[in-house]
C-alpha positions in Angstrom: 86.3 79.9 84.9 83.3 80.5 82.2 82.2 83.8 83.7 86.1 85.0 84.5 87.1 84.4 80.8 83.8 86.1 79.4 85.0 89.3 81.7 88.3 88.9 79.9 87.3 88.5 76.8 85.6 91.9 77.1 88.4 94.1 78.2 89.9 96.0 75.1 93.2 98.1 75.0 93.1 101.5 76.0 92.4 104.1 73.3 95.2 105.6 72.3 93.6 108.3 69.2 91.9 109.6 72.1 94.7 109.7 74.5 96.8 111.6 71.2 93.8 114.1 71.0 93.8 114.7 74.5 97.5 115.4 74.3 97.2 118.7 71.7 94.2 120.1 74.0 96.7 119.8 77.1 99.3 121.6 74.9 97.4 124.4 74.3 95.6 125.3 78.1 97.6 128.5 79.4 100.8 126.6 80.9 104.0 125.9 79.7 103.9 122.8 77.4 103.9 119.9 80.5 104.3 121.6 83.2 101.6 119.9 84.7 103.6 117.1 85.0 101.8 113.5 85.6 98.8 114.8 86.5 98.5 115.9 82.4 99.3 112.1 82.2 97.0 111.1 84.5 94.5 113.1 82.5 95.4 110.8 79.0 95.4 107.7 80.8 91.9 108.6 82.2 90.5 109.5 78.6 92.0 106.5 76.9 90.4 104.1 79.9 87.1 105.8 79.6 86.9 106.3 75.9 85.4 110.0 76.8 87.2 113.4 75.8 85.6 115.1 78.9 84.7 112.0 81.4 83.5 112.7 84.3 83.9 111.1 87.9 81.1 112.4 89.8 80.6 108.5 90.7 83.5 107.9 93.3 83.0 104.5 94.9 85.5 102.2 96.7 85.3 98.7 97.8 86.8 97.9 100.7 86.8 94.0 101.1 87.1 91.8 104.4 88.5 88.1 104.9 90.3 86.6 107.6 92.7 84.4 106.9 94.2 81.4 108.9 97.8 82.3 109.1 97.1 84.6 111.6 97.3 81.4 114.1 100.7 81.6 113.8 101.2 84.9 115.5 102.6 86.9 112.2 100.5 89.7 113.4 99.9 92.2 116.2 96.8 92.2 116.3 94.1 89.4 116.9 92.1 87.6 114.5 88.9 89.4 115.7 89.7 92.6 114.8 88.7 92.2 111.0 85.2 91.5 112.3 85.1 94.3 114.5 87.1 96.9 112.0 84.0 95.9 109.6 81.7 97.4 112.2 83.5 100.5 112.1 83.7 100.6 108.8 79.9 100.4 108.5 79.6 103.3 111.6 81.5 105.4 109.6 84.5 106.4 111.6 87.7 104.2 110.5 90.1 105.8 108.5 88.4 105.3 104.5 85.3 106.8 106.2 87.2 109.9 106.5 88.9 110.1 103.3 86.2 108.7 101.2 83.9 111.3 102.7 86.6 113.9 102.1 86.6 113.2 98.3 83.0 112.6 98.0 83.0 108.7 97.5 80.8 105.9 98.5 82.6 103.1 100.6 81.2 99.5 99.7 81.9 97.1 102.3 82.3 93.2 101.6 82.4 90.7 104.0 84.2 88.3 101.2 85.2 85.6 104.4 85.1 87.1 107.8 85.7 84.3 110.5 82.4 85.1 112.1 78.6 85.5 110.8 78.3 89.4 110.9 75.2 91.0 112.2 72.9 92.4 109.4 73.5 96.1 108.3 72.1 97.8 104.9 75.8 98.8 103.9 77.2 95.4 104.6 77.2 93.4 101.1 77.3 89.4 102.0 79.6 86.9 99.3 81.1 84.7 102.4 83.4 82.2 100.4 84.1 80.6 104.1 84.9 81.6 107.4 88.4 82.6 107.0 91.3 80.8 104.8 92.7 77.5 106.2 96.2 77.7 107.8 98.7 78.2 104.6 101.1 76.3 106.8 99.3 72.6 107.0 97.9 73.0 103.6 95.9 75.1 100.9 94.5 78.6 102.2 91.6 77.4 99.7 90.2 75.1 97.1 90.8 75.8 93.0 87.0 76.2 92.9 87.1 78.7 95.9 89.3 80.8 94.4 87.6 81.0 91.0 84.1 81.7 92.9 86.3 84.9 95.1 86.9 86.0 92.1 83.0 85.8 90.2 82.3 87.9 93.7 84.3 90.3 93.0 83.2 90.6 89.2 79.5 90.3 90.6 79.9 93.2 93.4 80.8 95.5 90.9 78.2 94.5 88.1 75.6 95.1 90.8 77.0 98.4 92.0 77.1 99.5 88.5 72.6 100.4 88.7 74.3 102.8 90.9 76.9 104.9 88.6 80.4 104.3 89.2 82.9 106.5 87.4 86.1 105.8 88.7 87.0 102.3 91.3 89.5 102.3 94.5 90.2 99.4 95.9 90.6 98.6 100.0 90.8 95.5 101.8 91.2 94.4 105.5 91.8 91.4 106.9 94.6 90.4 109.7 97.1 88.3 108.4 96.7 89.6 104.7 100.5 91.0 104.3 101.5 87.5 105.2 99.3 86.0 102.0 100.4 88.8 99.8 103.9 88.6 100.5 103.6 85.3 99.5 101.9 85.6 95.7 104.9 88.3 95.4 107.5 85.8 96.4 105.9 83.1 93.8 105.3 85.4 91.0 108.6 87.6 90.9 110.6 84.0 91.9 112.2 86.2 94.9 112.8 84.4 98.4 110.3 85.4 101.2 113.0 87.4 102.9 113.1 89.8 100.5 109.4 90.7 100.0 108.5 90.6 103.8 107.5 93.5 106.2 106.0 94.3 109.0 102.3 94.4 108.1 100.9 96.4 111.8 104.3 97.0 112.8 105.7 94.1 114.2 108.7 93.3 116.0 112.3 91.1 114.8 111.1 88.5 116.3 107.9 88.4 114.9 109.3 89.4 111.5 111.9 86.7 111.3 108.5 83.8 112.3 106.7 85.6 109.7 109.3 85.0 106.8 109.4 81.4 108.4 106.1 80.6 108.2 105.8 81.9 104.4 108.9 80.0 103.3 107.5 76.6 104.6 104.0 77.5 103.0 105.9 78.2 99.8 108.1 74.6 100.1 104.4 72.0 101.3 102.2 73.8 98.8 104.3 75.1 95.9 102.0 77.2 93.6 102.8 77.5 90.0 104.1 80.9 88.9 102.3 80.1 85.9 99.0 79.7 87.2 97.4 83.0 88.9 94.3 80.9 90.2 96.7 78.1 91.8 98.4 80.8 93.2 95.0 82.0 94.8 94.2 79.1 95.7 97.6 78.1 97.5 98.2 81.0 99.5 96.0 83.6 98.8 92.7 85.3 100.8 89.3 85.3 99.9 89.3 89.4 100.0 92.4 89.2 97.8 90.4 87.2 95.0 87.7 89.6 95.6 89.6 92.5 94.7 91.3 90.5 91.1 87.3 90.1 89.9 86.7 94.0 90.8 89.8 94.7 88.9 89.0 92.9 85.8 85.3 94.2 85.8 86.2 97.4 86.0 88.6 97.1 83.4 86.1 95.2 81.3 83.7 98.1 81.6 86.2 101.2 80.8 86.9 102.1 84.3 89.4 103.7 85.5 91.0 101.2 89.1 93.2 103.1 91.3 94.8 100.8 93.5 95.4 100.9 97.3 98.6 99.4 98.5 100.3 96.2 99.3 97.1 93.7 99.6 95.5 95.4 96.4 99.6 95.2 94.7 99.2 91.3 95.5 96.1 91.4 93.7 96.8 93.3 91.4 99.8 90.8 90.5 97.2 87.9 90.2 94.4 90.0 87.5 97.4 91.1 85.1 98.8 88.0 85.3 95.2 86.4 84.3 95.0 89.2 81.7 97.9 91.7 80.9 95.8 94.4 79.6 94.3 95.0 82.8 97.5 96.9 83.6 96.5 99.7 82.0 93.3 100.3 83.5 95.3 100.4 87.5 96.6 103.3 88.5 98.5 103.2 91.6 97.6 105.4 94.1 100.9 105.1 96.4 103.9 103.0 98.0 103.2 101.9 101.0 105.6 101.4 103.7 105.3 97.8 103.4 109.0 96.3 102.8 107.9 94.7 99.4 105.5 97.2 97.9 108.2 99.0 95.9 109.0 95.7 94.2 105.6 94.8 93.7 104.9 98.0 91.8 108.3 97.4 89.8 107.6 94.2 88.7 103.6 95.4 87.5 105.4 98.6 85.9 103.2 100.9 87.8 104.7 104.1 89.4 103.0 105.7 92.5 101.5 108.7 93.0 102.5 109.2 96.3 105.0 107.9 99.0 103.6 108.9 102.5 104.8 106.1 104.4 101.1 104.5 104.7 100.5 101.1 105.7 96.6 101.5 106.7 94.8 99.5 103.8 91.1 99.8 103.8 91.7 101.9 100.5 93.2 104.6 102.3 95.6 105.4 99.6 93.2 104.8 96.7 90.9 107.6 98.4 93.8 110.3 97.9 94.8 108.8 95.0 91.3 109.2 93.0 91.5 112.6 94.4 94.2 113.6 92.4 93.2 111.9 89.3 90.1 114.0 89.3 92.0 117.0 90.0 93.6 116.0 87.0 90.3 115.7 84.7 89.4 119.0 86.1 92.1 120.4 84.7 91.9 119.1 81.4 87.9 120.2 81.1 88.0 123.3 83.0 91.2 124.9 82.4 91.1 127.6 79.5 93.1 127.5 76.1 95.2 130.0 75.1 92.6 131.3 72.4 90.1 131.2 75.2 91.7 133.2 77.9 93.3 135.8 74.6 96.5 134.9 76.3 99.6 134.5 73.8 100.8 131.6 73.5 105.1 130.6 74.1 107.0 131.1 71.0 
């Protein structure tokens, strides 16, 4: 925990004399006092996170982390277990879903392989921190060991120190690993106290009768290996994933280094859940990029106090949503540094 609390220690509230200063500037660029709406927000929250009156994101970068997990032996998804390993490949040929987006936006996709079930086959865009090969079965036990989950989340804090030599403005986070809705569901469930029921969808889209095993095998998880609400790390460790831990260190370095985090959906949420809960200020360094489709995302982002910037009925992952979403906030610091003032445009301003 050494290195996790020095990362802590590190992260500072957001500046808010900046954020105030930013404010009159947006009042005076030729538009009706807020009529820009959140993206003048988004703008604020960007400048108090950054500590910059004109940051820039030219640096785009989003991590898109990989772990199977051993629930998926109980048949809670539609697809098999070896399609993490091979939606890696893809990832690293370019042509899955964040390839597109990030490409569209001009970001770099980082690809983790935090606990695929299989040794991968060397690539120069594939980043190795293998915790195991998969998460144990949260059903008979432990998806993990306490000292697992604290080393998934050093990884994640490591990844982004290292891809730091590199520039990185602004952080999305993407994750994919079958079985993952079934682990996230879960830390909701312990750390909003609500049933498994409530917080359960359909992850790939499957059917009642796979739903109804799904919340089955979640609620006896919850009942043999009862994590504390209190404890974010036991709750890891109970019945979390090794690319969900991943994503809590990224989280809390990026916050510890003044970086903006805009967050993908349900699998980032869970994780999400687990960094604030290690360190509440985190929360204002996450901004959420969407809701997904996913039956308890809209709960999730209730209970962190984090509202969406966009509902398109996604339920991809691999930091889909965090891809549009950083698109929008950098359409929002454009406007802040490139839109004229009403001095500088000689337009009069509203009486």
């Amino acid at each position: 925990m050494e290195k996790i609390q020095k990362v802590i220690e590190k992260i500072e509230p957001i500046d808010q004399e900046i954020m105030e200063k930013t404010q009159k500037r947006l009042d005076f660029l030729t538009k009706p006092r807020g009529s820009l709406g959140r993206l003048e927000e988004l703008a604020k929250i960007v400048v108090g996170i950054k500590k910059e009156e004109s940051p820039d994101l030219k640096n785009k970068v989003i991590f898109t982390l990989a772990g199977d997990h051993g629930i998926a032996k109980e048949g809670v998804s539609v697809f098999p277990q070896e399609v993490t390993s091979q939606m890696v490949y893809n990832f690293l040929q370019g042509g899955a879903g964040i390839n597109v987006l990030a490409r569209h936006i001009g970001a770099r996709v980082v690809v983790v392989d935090m606990g695929v079930a299989c040794d991968l086959k060397p690539h120069p865009g594939l980043i190795i921190r293998k915790i195991d090969y998969g998460t144990k079965n949260i059903v008979k036990g432990p998806a993990m060991t306490r000292e697992e989950a604290i080393r998934s989340i050093n990884e994640g804090i490591e990844i982004v120190e290292d891809e730091l030599t590199r520039g990185i403005d602004i952080i999305g986070t993407g994750d994919m690993g079958i079985g993952n809705t079934t682990a996230s569901s879960a830390i909701l469930a312990v750390i909003t106290r609500t049933s498994a029921e409530e917080v359960t969808g359909r992850g790939t889209g499957i059917d009642d009768v796979k739903l109804k095993r799904k919340i089955d095998v979640i609620d006896k998880s919850l009942k043999s290996n009862r994590p504390d609400p209190r404890d974010p790390i036991d709750i890891l460790s109970k019945v979390g994933g090794f690319e969900i831990g991943g994503l809590v260190g990224i989280m809390l370095a990026g916050a510890s280094h003044n970086i903006p985090v805009v967050i993908d959906g349900f699998i980032s949420g869970a994780a999400a859940l687990l960094a604030t809960e290690l360190e509440p200020k985190v929360k204002n360094y996450l901004i959420p990029s969407h809701c997904s489709a996913e039956a308890g995302h809209k709960q999730m982002l209730s209970f962190l106090g984090l509202t969406p910037l966009l509902d398109l009925d996604l339920r991809l992952g691999e930091g889909t949503g965090a891809a549009l979403g950083i698109n929008i906030v950098e359409a929002s610091i454009k406007i802040l540094t490139q839109m004229a003032t009403f001095h500088d445009a000689g337009v009069s301003e509203g009486l």
